[in-house]
C-alpha positions in Angstrom: -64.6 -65.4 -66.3 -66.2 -64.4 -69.9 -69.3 -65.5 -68.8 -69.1 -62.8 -66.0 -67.6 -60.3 -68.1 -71.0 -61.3 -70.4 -73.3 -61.0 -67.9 -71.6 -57.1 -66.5 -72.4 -56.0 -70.2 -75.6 -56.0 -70.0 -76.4 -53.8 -67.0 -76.6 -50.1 -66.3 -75.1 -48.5 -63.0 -78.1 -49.8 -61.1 -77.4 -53.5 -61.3 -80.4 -54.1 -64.0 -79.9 -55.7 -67.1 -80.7 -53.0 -69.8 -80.7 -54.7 -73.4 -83.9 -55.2 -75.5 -85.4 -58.6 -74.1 -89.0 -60.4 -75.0 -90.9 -60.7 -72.4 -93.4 -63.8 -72.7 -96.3 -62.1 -74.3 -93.8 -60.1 -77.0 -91.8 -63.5 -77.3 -95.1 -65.4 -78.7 -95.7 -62.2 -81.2 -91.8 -62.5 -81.9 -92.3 -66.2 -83.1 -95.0 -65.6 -85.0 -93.7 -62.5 -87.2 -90.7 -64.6 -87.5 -92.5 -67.6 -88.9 -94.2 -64.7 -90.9 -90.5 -63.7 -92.2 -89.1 -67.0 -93.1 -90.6 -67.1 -96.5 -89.3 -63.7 -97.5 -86.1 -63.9 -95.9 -85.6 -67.0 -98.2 -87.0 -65.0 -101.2 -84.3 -62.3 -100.4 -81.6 -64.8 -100.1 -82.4 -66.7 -103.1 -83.0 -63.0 -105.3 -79.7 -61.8 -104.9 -80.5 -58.5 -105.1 -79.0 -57.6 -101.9 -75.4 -58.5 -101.4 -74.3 -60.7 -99.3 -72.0 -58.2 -97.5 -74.4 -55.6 -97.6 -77.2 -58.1 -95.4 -74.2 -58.7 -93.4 -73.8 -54.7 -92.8 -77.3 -54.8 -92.3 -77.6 -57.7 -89.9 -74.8 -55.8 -88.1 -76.4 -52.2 -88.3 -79.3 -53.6 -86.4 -77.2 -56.0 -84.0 -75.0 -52.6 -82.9 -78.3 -51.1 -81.6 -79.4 -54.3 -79.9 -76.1 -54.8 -78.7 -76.7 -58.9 -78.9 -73.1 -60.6 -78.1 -73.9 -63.9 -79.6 -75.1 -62.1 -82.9 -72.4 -59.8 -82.7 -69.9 -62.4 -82.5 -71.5 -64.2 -85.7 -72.5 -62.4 -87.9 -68.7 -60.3 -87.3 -67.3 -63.7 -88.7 -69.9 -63.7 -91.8 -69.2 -60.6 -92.9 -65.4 -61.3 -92.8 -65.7 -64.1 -94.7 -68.0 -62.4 -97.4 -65.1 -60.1 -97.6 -66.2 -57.3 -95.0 -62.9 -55.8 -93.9 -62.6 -55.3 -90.1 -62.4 -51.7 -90.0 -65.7 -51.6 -91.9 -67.2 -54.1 -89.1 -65.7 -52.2 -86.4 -67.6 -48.8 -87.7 -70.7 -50.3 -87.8 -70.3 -51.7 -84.7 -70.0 -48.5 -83.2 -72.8 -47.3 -84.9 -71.1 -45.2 -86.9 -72.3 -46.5 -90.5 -71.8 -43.4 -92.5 -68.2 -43.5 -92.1 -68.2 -47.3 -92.8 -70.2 -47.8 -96.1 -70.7 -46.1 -99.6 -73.8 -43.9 -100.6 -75.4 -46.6 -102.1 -75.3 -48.8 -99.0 -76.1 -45.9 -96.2 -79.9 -45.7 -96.5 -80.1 -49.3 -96.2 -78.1 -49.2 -93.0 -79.5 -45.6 -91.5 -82.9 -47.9 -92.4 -82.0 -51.1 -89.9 -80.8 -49.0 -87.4 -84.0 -46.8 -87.5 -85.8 -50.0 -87.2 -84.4 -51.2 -84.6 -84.2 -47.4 -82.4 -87.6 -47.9 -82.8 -88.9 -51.3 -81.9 -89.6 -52.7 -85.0 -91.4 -49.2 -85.9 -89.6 -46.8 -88.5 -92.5 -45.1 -90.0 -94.2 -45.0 -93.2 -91.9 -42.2 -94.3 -88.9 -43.8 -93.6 -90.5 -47.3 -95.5 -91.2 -45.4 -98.3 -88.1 -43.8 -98.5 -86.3 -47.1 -98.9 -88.7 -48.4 -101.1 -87.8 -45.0 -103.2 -84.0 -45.7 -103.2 -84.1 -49.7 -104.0 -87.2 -50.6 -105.3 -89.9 -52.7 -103.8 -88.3 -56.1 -104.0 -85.4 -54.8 -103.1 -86.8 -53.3 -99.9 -88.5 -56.0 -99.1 -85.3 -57.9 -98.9 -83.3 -55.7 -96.6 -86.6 -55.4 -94.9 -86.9 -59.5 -94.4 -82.9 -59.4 -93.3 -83.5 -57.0 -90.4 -87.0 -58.4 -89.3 -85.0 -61.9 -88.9 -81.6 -60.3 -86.8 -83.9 -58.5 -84.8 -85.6 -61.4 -83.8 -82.1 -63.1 -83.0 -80.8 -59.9 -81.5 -84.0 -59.8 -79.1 -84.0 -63.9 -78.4 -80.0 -63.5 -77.5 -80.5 -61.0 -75.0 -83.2 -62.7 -73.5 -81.0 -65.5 -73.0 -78.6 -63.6 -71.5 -81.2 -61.5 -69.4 -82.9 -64.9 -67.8 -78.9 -66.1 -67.0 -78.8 -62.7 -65.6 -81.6 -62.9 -63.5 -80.7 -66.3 -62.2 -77.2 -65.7 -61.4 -78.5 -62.7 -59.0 -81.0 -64.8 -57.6 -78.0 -66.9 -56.8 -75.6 -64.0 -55.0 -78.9 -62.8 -53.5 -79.3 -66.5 -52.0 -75.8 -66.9 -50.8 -75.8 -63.5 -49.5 -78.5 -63.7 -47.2 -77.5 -67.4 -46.4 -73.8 -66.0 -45.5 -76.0 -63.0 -43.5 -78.1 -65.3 -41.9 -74.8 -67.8 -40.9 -72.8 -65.0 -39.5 -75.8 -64.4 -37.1 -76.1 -67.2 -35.9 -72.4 -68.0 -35.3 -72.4 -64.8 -33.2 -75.3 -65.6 -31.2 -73.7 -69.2 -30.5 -70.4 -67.4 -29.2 -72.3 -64.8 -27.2 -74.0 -68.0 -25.5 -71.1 -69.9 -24.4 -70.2 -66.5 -23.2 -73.0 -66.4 -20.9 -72.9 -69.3 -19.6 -69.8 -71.0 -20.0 -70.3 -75.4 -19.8 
């Protein structure tokens, strides 16, 4: 039954599945940026100039607009255990970040989710205005954070888009089977109707 309830998530009132998904040419460019990120993401990790609760904030920040289930579910139980109280988590979940962290944490947030509004395309101003709050390196780090969750974020939902897909394919298939059953159970009753053996 979760996996049902899963899979209702993701559509819109016309039975299409609506979340962010890669197709296959934007999957191959999402590789390759990710590949691209991995050395910086483990710069920022090993810098420790962003906290460990704040990437978590920020990995959340960006998963909230994505709306990724597996990445919601995991990075909800990182943050908790970096000390990320679950009203805080909950906020952010609902997109509702200013209510949820401090002024010093805010732009970095407002940032991710900007990022990810925008398909991986905030603007200049809005780079540069980050880079102005936290420094280069620093914004480079939150930057390498919410390149890599987007890429999970993205990869998640097209998971759940392909299972989506499939399982429609599926009803679509045993509906018209069921159709194409009935039909031919009546036209065997209206025979032996007509001529009765």
């Amino acid at each position: 039954m979760e996996r049902k309830d899963d899979m209702e998530a993701g559509k819109a009132d016309g039975g299409e599945f609506r979340k962010k998904t890669f197709t296959s040419r934007s999957l191959a460019v999402g590789i390759v940026r990710f590949v691209q990120n991995l050395p910086p993401l483990i710069r920022a990790r090993r810098a420790d100039r962003v906290s460990d609760q704040l990437a978590e904030k920020i990995m959340l920040a960006v998963t909230a607009v994505n709306e990724c289930q597996y990445c919601t579910r995991y990075h909800t139980n990182l943050a908790q255990e970096t000390g990320v109280d679950r009203e805080t988590i909950t906020s952010i979940l609902e997109n509702d970040v200013e209510s949820a962290v401090d002024d010093d944490e805010l732009p970095a947030l407002l940032f991710a989710q900007q990022y990810a509004e925008a398909n991986e395309n905030p603007g200049r101003e809005a780079m540069t205005e980050l880079q102005r709050t936290y420094g280069e390196e620093a914004a480079a780090d939150i930057q390498a954070f919410i390149r890599a969750i987007y890429f999970g974020n993205l990869l998640g939902n097209t998971y759940d888009g392909v299972q989506f897909a499939l399982a429609r394919r599926v009803r679509a298939t045993r509906n018209a089977t069921q159709r194409l059953s009935s039909r031919l159970s009546h036209g065997i009753d209206r025979l032996r109707e007509r001529c009765p053996i």
